[in-house]
C-alpha positions as CSV (number, residue, x, y, z in Angstrom):
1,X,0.0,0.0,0.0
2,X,2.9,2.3,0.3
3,X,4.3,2.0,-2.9
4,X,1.2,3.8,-3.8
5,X,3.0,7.0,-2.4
6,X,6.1,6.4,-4.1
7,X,5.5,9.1,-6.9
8,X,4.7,11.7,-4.6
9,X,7.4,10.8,-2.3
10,X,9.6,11.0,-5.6
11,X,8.0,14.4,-6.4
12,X,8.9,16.0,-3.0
13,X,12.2,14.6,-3.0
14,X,13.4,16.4,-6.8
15,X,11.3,19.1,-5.8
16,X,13.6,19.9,-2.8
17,X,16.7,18.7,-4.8
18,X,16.0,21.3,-7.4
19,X,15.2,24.1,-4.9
20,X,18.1,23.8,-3.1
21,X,20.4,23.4,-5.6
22,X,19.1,26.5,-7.1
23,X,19.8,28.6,-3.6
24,X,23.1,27.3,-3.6
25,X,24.1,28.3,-7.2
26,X,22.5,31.5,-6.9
27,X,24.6,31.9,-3.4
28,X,27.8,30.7,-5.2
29,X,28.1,32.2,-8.7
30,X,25.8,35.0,-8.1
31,X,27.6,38.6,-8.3
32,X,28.5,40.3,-4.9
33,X,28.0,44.2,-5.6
34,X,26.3,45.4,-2.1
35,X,25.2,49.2,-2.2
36,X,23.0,51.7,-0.2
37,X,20.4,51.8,-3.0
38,X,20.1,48.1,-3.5
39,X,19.7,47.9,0.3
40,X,16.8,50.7,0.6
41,X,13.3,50.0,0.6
42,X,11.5,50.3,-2.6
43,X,8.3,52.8,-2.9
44,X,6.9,52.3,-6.2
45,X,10.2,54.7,-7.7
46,X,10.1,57.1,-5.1
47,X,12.6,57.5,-2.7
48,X,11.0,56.5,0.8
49,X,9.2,59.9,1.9
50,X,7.4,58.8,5.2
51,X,8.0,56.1,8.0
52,X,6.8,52.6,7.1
53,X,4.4,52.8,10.0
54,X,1.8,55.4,8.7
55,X,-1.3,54.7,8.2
56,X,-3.7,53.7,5.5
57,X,-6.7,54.9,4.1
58,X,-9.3,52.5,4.8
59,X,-10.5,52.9,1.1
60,X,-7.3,50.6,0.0
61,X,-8.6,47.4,2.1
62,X,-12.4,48.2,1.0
63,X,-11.3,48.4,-2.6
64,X,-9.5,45.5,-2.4
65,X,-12.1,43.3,-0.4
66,X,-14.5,44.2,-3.2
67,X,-12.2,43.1,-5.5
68,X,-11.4,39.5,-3.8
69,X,-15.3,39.4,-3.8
70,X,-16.2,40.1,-7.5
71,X,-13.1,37.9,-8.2
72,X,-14.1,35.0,-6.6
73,X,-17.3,34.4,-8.3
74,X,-15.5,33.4,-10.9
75,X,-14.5,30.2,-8.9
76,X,-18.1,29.2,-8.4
77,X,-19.3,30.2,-12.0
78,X,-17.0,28.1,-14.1
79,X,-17.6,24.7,-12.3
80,X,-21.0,25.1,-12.7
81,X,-20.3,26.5,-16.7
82,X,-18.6,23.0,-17.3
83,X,-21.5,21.2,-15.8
84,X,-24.3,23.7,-17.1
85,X,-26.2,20.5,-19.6
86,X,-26.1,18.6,-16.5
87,X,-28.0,20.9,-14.0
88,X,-31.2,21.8,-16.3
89,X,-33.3,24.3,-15.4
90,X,-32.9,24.4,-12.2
91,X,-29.3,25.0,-11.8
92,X,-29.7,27.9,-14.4
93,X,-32.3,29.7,-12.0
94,X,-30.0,29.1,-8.7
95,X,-26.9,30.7,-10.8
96,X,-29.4,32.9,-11.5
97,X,-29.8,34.1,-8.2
98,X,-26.3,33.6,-7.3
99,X,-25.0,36.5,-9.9
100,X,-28.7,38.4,-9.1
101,X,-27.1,38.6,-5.1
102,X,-24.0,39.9,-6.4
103,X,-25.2,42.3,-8.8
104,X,-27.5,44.0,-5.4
105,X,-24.3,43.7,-3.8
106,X,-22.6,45.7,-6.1
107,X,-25.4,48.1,-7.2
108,X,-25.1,48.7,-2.8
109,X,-21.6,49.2,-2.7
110,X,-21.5,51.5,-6.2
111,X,-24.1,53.4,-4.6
112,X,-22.6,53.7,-0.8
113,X,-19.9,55.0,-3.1
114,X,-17.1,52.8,-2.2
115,X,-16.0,52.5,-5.5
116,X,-15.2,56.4,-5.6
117,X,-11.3,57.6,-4.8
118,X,-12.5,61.5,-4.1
């Protein structure tokens, strides 16, 4: 029964063989040029204006929870698009209400006007 696992065993054990090795090459041949810039935090091209600690507006984490949302029902609407001729009519008026919920839901937040950067 445990040679069943074999393959995955194999799997894990190149996997890590190839991810180390990599690190180690990278470590060994890689060039060695240390400087200030390379060093500094990164803000989007600009030089670092402000401490790393200050705070955000709460827009970014809405706009962004929104998206995730909206996203997602992607990963309930194509499983159900690959099995559409299996479902009939009654899957059709479930998805149906699915995408109707998220519509209200977006109508609510577009109105609430959490979609606006002003």
């Amino acid at each position: 029964m445990l040679t069943e696992y074999l393959p995955v065993l194999l799997f894990f054990v190149v996997t890590a063989i190839v991810g180390i090795a990599l690190i180690l090459i990278g470590n060994l041949f890689g060039p060695r040029r240390p400087q200030a810039e390379k060093y500094s935090a990164y803000e989007c091209g600009f030089t670092a204006f402000e401490d790393a600690r200050m705070r955000f507006d709460v827009r970014y984490y809405l706009f962004a929870i929104l998206f995730i949302i909206f996203d997602l029902e992607i990963a309930f609407v194509f499983p159900w698009a690959t099995v559409f001729s299996k479902l009939g009519l009654l899957g059709l008026v479930e998805m149906g209400m699915f995408l109707a919920l998220l519509v209200l839901g977006f109508v609510y937040v577009w109105k609430k006007g959490a979609l606006e950067w002003e």
